[in-house]
N, C-alpha and C positions, 0 to 999 in steps of 0.2 A: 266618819271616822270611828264611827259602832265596832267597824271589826279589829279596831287595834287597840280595845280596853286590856290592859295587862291584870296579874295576877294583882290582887291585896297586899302580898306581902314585898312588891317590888317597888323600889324609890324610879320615879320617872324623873330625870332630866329635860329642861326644854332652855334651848339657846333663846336668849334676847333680842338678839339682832338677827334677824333673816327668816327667824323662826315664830314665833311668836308675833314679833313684828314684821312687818314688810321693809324697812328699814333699820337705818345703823344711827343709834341713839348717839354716838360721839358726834357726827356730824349733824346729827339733830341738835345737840348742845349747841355747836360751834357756830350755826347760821339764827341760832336762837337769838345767841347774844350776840351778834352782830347785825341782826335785823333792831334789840332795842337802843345797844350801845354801839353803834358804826366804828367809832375811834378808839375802839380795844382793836380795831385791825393794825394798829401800828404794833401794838404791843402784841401781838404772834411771835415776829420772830425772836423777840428778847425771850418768851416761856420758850421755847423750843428751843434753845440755847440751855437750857437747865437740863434738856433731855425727855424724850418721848412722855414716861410717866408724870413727870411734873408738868409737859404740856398739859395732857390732857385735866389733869386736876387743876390746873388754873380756870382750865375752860369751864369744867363740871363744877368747881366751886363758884363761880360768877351767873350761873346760865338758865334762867327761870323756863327749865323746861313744860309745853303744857304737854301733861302725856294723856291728857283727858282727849286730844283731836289727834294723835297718832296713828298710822294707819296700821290696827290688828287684825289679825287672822282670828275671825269674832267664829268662827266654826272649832279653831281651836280651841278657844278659850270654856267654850261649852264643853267640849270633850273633855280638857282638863278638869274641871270641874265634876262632872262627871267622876273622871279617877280618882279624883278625893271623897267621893262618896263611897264609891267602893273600899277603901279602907287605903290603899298608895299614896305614897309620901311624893309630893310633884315638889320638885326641884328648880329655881329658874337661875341658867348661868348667863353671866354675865361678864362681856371683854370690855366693860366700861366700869366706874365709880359705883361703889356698892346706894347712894342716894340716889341715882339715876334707878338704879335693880330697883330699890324699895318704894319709891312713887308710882313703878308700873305696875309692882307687884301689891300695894296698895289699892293700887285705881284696879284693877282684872277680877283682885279676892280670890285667884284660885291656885295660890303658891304656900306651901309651910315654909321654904327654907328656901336664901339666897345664896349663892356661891358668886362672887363679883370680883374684878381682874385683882383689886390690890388686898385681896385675901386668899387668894391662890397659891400660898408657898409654901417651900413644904420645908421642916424642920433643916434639912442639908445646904437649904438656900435655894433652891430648886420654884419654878412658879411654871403657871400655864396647864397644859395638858397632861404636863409628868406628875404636876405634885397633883391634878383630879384623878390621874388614875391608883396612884399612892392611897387616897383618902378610899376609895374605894375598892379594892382590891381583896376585901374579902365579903363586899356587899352586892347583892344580885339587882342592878339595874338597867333600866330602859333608856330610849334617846330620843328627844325629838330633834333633829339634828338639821342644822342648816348647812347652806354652802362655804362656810368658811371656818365649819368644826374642822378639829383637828383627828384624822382618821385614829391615830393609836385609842383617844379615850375609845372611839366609838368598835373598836376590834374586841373591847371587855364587855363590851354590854348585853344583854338575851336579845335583844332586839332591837335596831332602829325605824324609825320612821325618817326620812328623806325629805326635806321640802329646799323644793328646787336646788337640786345636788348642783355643784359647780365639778369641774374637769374628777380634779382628787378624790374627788367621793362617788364620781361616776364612775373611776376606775378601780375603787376600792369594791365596790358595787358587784363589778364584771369579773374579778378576781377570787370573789366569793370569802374577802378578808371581813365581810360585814356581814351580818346576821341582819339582813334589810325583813319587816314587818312589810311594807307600804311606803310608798315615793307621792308624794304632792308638789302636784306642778301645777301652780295658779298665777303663773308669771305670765304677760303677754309675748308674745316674738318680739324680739331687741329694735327689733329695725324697724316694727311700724310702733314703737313706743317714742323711737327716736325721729321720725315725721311728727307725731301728732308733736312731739316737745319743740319740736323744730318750728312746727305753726307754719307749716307749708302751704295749707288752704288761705293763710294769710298775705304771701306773696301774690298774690291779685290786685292788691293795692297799689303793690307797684307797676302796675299797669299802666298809672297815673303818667309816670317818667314818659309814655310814647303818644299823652295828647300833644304836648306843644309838638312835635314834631308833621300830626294829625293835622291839626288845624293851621301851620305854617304848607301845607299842601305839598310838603317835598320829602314824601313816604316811599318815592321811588329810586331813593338816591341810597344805594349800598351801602358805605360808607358811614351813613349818618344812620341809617338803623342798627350799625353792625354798635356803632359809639351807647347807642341806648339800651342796643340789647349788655353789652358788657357793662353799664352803670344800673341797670334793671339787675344784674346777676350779685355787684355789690351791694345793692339795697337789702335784696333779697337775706345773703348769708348776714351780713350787719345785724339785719331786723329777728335772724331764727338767734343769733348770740345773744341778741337783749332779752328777747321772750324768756331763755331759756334763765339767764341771770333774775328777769322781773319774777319767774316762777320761788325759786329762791328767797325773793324779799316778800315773795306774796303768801309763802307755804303756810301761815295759822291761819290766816284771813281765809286761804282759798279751801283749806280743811273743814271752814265751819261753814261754805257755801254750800250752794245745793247741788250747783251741778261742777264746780269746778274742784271739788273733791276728786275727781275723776279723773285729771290731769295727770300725768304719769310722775309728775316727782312728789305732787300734794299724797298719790296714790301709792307710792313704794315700788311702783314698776322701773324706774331707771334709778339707780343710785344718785346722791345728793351731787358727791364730787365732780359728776360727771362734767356739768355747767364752766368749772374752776378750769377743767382740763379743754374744753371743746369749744368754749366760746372765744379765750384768743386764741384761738386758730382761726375760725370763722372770721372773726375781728380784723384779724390781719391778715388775710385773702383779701378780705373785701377794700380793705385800705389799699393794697397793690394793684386790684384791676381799677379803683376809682383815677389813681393817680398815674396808670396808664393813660388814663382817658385827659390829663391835664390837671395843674393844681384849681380852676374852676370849681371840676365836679368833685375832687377831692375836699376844697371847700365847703362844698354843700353838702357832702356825708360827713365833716366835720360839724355842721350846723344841727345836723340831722341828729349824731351822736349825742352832741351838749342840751339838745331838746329832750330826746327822747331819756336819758340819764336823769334830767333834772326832773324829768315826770317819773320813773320809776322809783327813786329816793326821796324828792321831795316834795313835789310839786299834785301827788294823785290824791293825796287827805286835802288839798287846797283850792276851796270852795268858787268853782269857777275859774278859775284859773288853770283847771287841768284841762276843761275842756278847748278853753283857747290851745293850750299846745296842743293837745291833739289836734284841732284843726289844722294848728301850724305845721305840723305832721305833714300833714297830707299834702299843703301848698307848698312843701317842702320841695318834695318828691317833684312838682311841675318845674320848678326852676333848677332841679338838677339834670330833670327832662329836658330843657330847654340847652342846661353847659354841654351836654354830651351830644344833642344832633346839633349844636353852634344855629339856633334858632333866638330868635324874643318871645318872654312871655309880656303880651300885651296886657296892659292896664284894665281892659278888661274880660281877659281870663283871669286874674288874679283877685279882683273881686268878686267875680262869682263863685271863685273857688273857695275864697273867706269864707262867704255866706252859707254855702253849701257843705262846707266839710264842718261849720260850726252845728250845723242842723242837725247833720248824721252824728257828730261824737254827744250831741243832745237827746240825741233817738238812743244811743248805747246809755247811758245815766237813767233815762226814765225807762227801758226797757228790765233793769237791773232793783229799779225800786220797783216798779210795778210786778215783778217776781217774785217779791218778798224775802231778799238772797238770806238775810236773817231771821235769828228769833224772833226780833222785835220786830222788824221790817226795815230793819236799817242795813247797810250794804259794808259790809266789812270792811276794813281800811280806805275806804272814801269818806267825806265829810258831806253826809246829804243824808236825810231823814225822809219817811213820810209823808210831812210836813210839807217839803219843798218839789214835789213831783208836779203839783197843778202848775204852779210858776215854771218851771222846766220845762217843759211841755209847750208854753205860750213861749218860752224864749224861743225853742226848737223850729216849733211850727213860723214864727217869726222869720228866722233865720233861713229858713228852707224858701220863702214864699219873694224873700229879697232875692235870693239866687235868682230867682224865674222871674221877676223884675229888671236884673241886672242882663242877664239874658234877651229879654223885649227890648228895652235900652238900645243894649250891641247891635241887635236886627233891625234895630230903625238906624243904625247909625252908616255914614258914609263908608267907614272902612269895611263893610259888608259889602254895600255895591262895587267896593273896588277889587274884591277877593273872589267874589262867588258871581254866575252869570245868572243864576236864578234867585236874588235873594229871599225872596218873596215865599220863599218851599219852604223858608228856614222858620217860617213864623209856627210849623209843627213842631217844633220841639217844643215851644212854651207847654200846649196843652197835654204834652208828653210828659213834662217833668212835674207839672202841676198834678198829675197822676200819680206820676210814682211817686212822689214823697205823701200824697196826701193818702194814698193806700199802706208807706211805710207805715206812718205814725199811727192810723188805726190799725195796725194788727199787730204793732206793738203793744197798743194800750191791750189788746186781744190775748196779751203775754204769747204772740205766735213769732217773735221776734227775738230770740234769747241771747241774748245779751250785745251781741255783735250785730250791726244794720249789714256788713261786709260780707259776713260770712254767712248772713242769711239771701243777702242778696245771690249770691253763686248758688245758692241751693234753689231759687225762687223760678217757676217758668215764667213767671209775667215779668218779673226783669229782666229776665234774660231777652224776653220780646219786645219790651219798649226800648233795648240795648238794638237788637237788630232795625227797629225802626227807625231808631235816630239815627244808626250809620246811612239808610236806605233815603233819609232825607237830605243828609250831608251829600250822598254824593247827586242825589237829586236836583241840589240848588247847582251844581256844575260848577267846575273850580277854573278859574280864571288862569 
């Protein structure tokens, strides 16, 4: 940004929201205070009943924002800085609460003077973009302008700078009504910001929905794959609406981690609202094709919903306890696999699936301390230290090694010789799985496992080959 230092004697202007920030500080308020006080959601529509301005100041006066982990444009903030040395008076405006302006412009050090929405008015009564161009009108300044200025201030000014123009300013732009300096575009494409917020590499796990169907050996009946593939499809949009709301309750926690800073709502690349707008829709897609499919499987994404809800609000700070639902997560997904191809989950697939899914959400906890997600080394809004990783660890490994017990169990048991012609092939999977998990857990401890067992497994070649082995022994043992 060297080449768009202005003159000394010009005041620079720089918006708050889009500009300076990668985000919109009202809705930073507004999920502030409703990640510490939940039950101010009642009380919304009573302030918005007093009218837009006195919303928001209800909000902004209640809302311990941290502006210390907001996501800045730290290349701008250098350049401004910069402009104050050369002798420019830097400007920063603001469409929220002038206390929200002064904590950012606190925490940055590189603003003299705030302009903020409830000091915008101008002597006639007049506020907004009329009364800043009023206040200015016989003074020579610059813009650093985001996508949701208002084009007249920015048609006064010697020059602006652009970051990430929206429609109006791209045609203000084209029109040649703007004295544009330089356009900064550091926004990702909409659409793969909206995959990664979606957690679509996450939809793998609901792959889970098509073992019972797998192991009842009736994967050839239409019908009953079309049932799974349509309850696999509601899992799927269910599971991208919750991610996109848990990102939401997660946004300080995931700002002060190390890599999930990078998530696109922690990161400023998709707007905050969007979650408010996109997940019930998602939500209620997915409620229509479950209950296509019968109020069974509708039931179990009813089960699915109150689990995975009570782990994202209350139950992830809750020391062991989140891990069991996670597990229950996952054993979830098999008995709704089971309502939609009209199969049984047998007694014991359901314990191995315990065992097993309690291991892997044990491999995501220690992979997450052993990363050091914090300062301290403590893991952001979870309740686990340091401290408790060697113990975690022996739970884990524990839990993973019952699976592959409960597994040898099933392959000596009768109901094997009555289902498969070879049972006897099936005894490969023990030394198969006793692999894989025993390979997860050290390259987690390896920190080569970040943070997710799930989503390193898809990325992994050797699981993916002890995945094709074990299919290649199942059909080996020959299905009765």
């Amino acid at each position: 940004m060297a080449a768009w230092m202005p003159r000394g004697d010009l005041m620079v202007f720089v918006d708050l929201d889009g500009a300076l920030l990668r985000t919109d500080t009202f809705f930073e308020c507004l999920f502030a205070l409703l990640a510490r006080k939940p039950l101010y959601l009642v009380l919304l529509p009573l302030w918005l009943l007093k009218g837009w301005d006195a919303f928001r100041r209800e909000i902004v006066k209640r809302a311990a924002l941290p502006v210390e982990t907001l996501p800045y444009r730290e290349e701008l903030i250098g350049w401004l800085r910069a402009v104050r040395e050369s002798g420019a008076t830097t400007v920063l405006v603001s469409a929220n609460e002038r206390p929200v302006a002064q904590l950012v412009a606190d925490h940055t050090a590189c603003f003299d003077l705030i302009v903020a929405a409830n000091e915008r008015k101008s002597a006639a009564g007049g506020g907004g973009a009329a009364c800043l161009v009023e206040r200015l009108s016989s003074t020579a300044f610059a813009y650093v302008a985001s996508r949701a200025c208002d084009v007249t201030v920015l048609e006064k000014a010697q020059w602006v700078v652009a970051v990430n123009p929206g429609w109006r300013l791209r045609r203000a732009l084209r029109q040649g009504k703007v004295r544009v300096r330089g356009v900064l575009r550091d926004r990702p494409a909409y659409a793969r910001s909206l995959l990664r917020a979606a957690r679509v590499v996450q939809w793998a796990k609901n792959a889970l929905l098509f073992v019972p169907l797998l192991l009842s050996h009736r994967f050839t009946d239409t019908a009953r794959v079309l049932g799974v593939l349509v309850a696999c499809m509601a899992f799927c949009l269910y599971a991208s609406a919750l991610y996109m709301l848990n990102d939401l309750a997660d946004l300080a926690a995931d700002r002060r981690h190390r890599t999930k800073r990078a998530r696109p709502f922690a990161s400023g690349d998709l707007p905050l609202y969007l979650p408010l707008v996109l997940s019930p829709v998602l939500i209620g897609v997915a409620v229509w094709l479950a209950l296509s499919l019968g109020r069974e499987v509708l039931l179990w994404l009813l089960i699915y919903a109150a689990l995975s809800l009570s782990y994202v609000y209350f139950v992830k700070a809750r020391l062991f306890l989140d891990v069991m639902v996670l597990a229950g997560l996952y054993t979830v997904r098999l008995f709704a696999g089971s309502a939609a191809a009209h199969v049984a989950v047998s007694p014991w697939l359901a314990a191995f699936a315990l065992f097993l899914f309690l291991g892997l959400a044990l491999v995501k906890r220690c992979s997450e301390l052993w990363g050091g997600s914090g300062a301290d080394g403590l893991v952001p809004g979870r309740g686990y230290g340091p401290a408790d990783v060697d113990l975690l660890a022996i739970f884990g490994c524990a839990s993973g090694y019952l699976s592959c017990l409960v597994l040898a169990l099933y392959i000596n048991s009768a109901d094997v010789a009555r289902a498969y012609k070879r049972p006897a092939v099936l005894w490969l999977l023990v030394p198969l799985l006793l692999y894989w998990l025993s390979r997860l857990w050290l390259l987690a401890r390896r920190g080569s496992v970040e943070q997710d067992p799930v989503a390193f497994t898809l990325k992994d070649t050797a699981s993916w080959f002890v995945a094709l082995l074990s299919l290649l022994v199942l059909f080996g043992a020959g299905m009765q």
